[in-house]
C-alpha positions as CSV (number, residue, x, y, z in Angstrom):
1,X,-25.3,-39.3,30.9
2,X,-24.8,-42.8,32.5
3,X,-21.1,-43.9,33.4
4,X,-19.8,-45.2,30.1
5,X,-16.9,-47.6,29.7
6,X,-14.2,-46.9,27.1
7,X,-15.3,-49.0,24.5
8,X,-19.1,-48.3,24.8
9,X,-20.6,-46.9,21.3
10,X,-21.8,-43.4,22.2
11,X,-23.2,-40.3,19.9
12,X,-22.7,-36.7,20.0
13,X,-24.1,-34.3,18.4
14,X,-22.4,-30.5,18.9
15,X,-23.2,-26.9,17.8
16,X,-20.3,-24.6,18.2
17,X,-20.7,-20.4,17.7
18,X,-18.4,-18.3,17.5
19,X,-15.7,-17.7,14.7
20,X,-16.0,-20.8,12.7
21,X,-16.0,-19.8,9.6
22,X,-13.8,-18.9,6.7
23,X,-11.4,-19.9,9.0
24,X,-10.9,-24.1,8.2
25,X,-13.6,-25.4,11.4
26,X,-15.2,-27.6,8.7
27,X,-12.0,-29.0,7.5
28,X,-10.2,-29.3,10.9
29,X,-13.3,-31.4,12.3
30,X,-13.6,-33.4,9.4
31,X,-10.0,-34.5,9.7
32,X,-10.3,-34.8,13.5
33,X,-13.7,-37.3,13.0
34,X,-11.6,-39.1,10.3
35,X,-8.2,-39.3,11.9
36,X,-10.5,-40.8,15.4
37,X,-12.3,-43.5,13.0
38,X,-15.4,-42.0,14.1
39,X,-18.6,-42.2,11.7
40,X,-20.9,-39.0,11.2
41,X,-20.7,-35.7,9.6
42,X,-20.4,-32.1,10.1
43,X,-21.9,-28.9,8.2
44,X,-22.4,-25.3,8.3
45,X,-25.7,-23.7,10.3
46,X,-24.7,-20.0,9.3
47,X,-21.7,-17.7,9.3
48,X,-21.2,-18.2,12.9
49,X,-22.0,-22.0,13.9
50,X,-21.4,-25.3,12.8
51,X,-22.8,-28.3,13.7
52,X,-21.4,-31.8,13.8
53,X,-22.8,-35.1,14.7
54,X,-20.1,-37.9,15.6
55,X,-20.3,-42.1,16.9
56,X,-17.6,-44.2,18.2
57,X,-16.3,-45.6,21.1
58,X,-16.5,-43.0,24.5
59,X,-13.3,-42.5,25.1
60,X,-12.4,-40.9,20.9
61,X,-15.7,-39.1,21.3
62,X,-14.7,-37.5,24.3
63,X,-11.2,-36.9,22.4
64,X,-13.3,-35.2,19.2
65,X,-14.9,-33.6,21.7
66,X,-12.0,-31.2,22.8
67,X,-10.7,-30.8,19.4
68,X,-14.4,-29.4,18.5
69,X,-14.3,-27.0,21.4
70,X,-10.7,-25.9,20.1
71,X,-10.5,-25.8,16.9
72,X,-8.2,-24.7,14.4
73,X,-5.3,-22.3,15.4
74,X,-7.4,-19.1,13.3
75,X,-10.8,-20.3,15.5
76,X,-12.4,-19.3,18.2
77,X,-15.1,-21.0,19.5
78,X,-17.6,-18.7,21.8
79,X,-20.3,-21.7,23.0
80,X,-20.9,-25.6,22.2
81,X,-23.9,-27.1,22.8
82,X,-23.4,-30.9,23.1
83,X,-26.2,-33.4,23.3
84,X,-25.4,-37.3,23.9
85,X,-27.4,-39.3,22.2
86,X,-28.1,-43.2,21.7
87,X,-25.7,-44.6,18.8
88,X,-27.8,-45.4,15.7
89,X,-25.0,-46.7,13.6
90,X,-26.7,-45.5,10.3
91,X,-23.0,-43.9,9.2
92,X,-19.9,-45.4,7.5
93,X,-17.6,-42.6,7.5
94,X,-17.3,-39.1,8.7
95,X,-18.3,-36.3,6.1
96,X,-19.0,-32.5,5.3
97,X,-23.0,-33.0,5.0
């Protein structure tokens, strides 16, 4: 990825394994994308990954970023696979998909 200023309007889009489930992942990274003011959404892939698509300035995503690869206090995240992506700005909010 290019050098990005603060402010510039980047995507990710993230697939963390590992124990993410049963355990509030969903929840803690819809409040994270929410609590940011980042638009997107994030969903369950199967009992061990969830993925999460999020757009917003570079600097928050980078911030949502960590949060993803942390997680919840009952988590543990094994692997994320992130992909940057151009901003499409088809969201208006951040949701469970």
């Amino acid at each position: 990825m290019t050098e990005k200023s603060p402010n510039d309007l980047v995507r990710i889009h993230i697939w963390v394994t590992g124990r993410v489930q049963g355990v509030g992942f969903r929840a803690f990274v819809l409040q994270a994308g929410n609590m940011l003011g980042l638009t997107g959404w994030v969903h369950n892939l199967g009992y061990d990954q969830v993925e999460t698509l999020a757009e917003g300035p570079h600097q928050v995503v980078e911030r949502f970023l960590e949060l993803v690869k942390t997680g919840p206090r009952p988590a543990h995240v094994d692997a994320a696979r992130v992909e940057w992506e151009t901003p499409t700005g088809e969201f208006n909010r951040f949701y469970v998909k």
